[in-house]
LORO-518253 format. One record per residue (C-alpha): residue number from 0; chain; x, y, z. Coordinates in pm, 1 decimal, padded with zeros to 6 digits, m for minus. Example, Ala and Ser with C-alpha at 12.3 -4.5 7.8 and 13.67 -1.06 7.14 Angstrom:
residues 2
rec pos=0; unit=A; x=01230.0; y=m00450.0; z=00780.0
rec pos=1; unit=A; x=01367.0; y=m00106.0; z=00714.0
//
This chain:
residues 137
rec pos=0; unit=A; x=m22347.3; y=00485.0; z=m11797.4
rec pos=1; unit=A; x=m21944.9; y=00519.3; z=m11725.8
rec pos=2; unit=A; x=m21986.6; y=00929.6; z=m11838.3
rec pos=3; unit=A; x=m22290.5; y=00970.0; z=m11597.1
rec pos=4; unit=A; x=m22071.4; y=00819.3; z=m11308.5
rec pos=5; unit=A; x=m21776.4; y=01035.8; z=m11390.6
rec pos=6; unit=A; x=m21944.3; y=01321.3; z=m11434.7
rec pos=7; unit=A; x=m22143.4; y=01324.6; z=m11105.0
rec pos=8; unit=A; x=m21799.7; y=01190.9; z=m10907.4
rec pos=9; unit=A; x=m21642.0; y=01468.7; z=m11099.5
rec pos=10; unit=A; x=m21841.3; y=01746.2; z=m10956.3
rec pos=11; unit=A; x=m21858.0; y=01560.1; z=m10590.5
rec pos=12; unit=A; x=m21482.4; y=01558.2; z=m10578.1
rec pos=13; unit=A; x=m21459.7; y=01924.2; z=m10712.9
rec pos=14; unit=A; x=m21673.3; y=02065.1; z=m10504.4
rec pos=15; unit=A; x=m21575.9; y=01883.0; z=m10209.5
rec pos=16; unit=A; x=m21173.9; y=01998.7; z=m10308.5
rec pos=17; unit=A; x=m21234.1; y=02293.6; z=m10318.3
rec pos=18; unit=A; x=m21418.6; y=02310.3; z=m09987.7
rec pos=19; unit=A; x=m21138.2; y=02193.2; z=m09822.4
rec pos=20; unit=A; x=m20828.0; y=02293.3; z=m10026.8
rec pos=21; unit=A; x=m20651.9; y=01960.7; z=m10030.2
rec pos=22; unit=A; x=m20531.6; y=01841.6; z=m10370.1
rec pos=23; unit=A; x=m20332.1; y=01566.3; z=m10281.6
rec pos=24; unit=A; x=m20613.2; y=01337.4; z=m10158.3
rec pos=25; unit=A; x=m20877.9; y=01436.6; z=m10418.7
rec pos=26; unit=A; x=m20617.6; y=01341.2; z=m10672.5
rec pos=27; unit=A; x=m20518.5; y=00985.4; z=m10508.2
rec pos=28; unit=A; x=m20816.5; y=00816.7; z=m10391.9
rec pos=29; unit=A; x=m20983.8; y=00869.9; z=m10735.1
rec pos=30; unit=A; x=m20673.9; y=00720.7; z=m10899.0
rec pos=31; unit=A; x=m20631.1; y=00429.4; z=m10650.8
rec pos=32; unit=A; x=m21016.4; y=00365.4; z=m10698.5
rec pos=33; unit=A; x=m21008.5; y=00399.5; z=m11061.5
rec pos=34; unit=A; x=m20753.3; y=00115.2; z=m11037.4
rec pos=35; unit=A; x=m20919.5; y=m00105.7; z=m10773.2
rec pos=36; unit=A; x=m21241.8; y=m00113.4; z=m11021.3
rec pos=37; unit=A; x=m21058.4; y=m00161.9; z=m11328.9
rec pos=38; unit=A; x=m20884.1; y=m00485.1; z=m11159.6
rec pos=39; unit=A; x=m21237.5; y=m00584.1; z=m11018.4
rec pos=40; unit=A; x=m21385.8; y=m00553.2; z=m11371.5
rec pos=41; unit=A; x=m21098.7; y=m00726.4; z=m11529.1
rec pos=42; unit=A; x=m21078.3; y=m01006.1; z=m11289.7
rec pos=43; unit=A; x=m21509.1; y=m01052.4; z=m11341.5
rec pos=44; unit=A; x=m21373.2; y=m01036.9; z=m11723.8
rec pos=45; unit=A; x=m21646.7; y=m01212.0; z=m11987.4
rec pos=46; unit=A; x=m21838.2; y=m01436.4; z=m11688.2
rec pos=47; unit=A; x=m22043.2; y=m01191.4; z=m11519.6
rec pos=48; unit=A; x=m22079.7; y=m00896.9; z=m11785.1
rec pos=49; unit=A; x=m22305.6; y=m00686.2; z=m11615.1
rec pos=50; unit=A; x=m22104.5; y=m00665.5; z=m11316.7
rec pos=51; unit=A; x=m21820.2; y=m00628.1; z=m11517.1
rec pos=52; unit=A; x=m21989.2; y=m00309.0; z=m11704.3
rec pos=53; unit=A; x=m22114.8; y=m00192.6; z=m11349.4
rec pos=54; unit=A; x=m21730.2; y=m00215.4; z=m11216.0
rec pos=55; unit=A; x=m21598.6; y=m00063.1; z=m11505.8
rec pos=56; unit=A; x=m21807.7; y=00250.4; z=m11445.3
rec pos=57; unit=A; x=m21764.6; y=00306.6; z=m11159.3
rec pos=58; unit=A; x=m21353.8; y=00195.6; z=m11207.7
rec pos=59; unit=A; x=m21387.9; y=00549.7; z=m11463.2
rec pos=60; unit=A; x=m21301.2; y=00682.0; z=m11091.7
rec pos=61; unit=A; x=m20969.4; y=00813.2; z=m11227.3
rec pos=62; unit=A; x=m21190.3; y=01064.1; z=m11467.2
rec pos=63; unit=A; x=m21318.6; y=01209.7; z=m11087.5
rec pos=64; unit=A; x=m20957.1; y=01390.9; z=m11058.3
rec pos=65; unit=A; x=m20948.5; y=01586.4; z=m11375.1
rec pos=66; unit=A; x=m21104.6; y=01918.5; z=m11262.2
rec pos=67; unit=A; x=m20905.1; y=01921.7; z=m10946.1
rec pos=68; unit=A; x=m20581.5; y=01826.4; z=m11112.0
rec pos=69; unit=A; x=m20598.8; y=02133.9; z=m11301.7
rec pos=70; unit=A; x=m20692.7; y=02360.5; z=m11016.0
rec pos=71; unit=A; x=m20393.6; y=02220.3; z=m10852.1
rec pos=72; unit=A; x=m20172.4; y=02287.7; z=m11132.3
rec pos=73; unit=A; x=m20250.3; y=02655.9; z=m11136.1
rec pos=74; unit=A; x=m20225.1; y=02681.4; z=m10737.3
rec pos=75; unit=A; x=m19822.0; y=02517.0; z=m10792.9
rec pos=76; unit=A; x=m19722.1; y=02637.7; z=m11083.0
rec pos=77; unit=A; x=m19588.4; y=03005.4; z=m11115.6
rec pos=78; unit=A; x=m19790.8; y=03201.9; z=m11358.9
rec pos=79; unit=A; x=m19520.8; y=03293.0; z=m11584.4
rec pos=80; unit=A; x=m19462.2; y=02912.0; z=m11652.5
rec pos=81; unit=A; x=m19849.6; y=02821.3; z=m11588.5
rec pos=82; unit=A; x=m19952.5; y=02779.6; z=m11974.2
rec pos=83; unit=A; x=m19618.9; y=02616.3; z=m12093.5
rec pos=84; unit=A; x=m19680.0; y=02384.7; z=m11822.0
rec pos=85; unit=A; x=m20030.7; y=02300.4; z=m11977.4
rec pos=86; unit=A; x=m19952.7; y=02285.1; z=m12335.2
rec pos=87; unit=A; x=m19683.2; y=02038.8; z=m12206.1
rec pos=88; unit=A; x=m19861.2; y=01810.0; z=m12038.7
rec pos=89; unit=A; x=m20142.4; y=01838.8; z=m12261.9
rec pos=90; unit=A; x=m19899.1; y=01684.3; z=m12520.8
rec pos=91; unit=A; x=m19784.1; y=01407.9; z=m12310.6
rec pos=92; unit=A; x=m20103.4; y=01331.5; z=m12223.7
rec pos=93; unit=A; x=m20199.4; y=01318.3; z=m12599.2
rec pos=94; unit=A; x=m19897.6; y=01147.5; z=m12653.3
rec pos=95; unit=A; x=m19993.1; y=00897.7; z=m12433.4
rec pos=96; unit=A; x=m20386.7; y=00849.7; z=m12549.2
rec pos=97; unit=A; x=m20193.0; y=00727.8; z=m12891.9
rec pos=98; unit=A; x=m19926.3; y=00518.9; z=m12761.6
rec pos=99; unit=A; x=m20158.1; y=00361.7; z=m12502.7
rec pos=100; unit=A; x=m20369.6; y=00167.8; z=m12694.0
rec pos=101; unit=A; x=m20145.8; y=00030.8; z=m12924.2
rec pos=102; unit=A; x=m19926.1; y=m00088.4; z=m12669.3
rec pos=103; unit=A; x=m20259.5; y=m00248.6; z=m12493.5
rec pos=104; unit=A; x=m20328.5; y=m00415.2; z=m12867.1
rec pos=105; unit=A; x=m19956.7; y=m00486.9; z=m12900.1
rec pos=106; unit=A; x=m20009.7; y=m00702.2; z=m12518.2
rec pos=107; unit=A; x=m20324.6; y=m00846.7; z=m12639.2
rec pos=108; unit=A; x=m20177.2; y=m00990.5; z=m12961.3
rec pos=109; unit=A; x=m19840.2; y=m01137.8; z=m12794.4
rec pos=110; unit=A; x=m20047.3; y=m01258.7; z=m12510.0
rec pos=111; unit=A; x=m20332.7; y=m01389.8; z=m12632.8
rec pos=112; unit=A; x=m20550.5; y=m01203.4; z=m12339.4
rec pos=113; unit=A; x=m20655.0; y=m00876.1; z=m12264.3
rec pos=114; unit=A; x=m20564.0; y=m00935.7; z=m11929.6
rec pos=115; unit=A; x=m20172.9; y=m00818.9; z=m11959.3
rec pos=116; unit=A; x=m20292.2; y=m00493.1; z=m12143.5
rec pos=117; unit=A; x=m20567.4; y=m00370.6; z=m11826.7
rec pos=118; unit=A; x=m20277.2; y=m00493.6; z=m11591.3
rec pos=119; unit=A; x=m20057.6; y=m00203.7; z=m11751.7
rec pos=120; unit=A; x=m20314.4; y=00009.3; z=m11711.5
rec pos=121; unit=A; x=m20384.2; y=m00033.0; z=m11349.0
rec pos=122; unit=A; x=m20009.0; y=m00047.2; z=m11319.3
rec pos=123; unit=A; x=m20012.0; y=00285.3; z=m11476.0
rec pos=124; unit=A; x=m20302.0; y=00420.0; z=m11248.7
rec pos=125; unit=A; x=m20084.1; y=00294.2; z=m10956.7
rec pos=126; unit=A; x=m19800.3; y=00476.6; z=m11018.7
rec pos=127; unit=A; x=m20021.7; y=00825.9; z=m11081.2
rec pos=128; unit=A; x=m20203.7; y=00767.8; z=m10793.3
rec pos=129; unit=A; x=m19832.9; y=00711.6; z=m10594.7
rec pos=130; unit=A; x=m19714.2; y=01075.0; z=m10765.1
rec pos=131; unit=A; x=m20003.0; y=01254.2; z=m10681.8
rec pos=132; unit=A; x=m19942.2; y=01121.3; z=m10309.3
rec pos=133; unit=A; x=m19641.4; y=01331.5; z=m10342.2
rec pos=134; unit=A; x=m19765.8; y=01671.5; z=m10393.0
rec pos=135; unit=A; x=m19754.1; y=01894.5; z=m10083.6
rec pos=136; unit=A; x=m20141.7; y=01939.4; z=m10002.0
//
């Protein structure tokens, strides 16, 4: 259920991008959505699962940016620098799939609670959704 609500928010927010040629908001409201729902789901937690699931889903919101983050990447980036730039943050980002969980497990076995581990997460969506605020359009 999360991939059928990202994919169908990821073509909405495409389409609707590229419609209008803004990149800044398609890129923020996703983010700051994708972290509203993730705190919504955490804070239902283990009480009301369903809700939970449905919250998480639709907190996959971040997922919605993807297609337009790219298309605004090759719109700002010079084209002699365009595919260094995306091997680089390809890496980072890979970088960051590894060294994200473990850090989330290494917050859940100090704490005791998953809680501290989402919180870094929607900390971390916060701060995205902040950057892409500062892109020009």
């Amino acid at each position: 259920m999360p991939w059928i609500f990202a994919a169908v928010g990821s073509m909405i927010n495409s389409y609707h991008s590229d419609k209008t040629g803004d990149y800044k908001w398609h890129l923020a409201i996703p983010i700051f959505i994708g972290a509203l729902f993730l705190a919504i789901s955490v804070s239902l937690g283990s009480a009301f699962p369903v809700m939970a699931l449905l919250t998480l889903s639709l907190g996959l919101g971040f997922i919605y940016c993807y297609s337009v983050y790219w298309a605004a990447l090759s719109s700002y980036a010079a084209e002699d620098v365009l595919a260094v730039s995306m091997g680089f943050i390809n890496a980072i980002g890979n970088l960051g799939g590894f060294v994200g969980p473990f850090a989330v497990g290494y917050l859940i076995d100090k704490t005791g609670s998953f809680v501290m581990g989402e919180c870094v997460l929607i900390l971390s969506l916060v701060i995205a959704g902040l950057c892409a605020l500062r892109l020009k359009r």
